[in-house]
N, C-alpha and C positions, 0 to 999 in steps of 0.2 A: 493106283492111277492118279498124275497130276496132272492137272488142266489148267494154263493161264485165265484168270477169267480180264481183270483190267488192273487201275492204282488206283488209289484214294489216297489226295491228301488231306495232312492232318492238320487241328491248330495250327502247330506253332511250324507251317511250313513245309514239313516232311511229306514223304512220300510212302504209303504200304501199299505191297504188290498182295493182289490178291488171291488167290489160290482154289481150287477146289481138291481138296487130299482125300482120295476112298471116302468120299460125299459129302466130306465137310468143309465147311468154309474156315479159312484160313489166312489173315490177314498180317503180312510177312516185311519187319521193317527192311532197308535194304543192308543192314551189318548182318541180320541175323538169317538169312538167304544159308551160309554153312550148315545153319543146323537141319534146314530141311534138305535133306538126301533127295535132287533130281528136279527142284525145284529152279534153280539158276536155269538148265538145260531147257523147262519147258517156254521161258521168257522167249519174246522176240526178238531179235535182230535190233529192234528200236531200242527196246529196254535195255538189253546190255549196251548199245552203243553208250546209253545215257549213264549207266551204270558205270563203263569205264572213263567218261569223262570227268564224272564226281571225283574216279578215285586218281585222274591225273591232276585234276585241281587240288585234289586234298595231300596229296603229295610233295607239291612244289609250298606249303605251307611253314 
């Protein structure tokens, strides 16, 4: 079971999505989203938009 809980940022800026995975807490930067299996999927609407906006900024770099 995953369940969005919300993000926290960090120091230097960043953003971790937080997670609940089979009851543990799980605090997810957004490059390392691949490794958790179904974890992108439970994001909202919001989040990915924002997600895909990073990676059209980061692209045109």
């Amino acid at each position: 079971m995953i369940k969005y809980m919300g993000t926290k940022k960090t120091d230097d800026g960043g953003v971790l999505y937080i997670f609940l995975i089979n009851g543990l807490q799980k605090e997810v930067r957004e490059s390392a989203l691949k490794q958790y299996p179904g974890c992108y999927e439970a994001l909202p609407a919001a989040a990915k938009a924002r997600i895909l906006a990073n990676r059209a900024w980061m692209s045109k770099l």
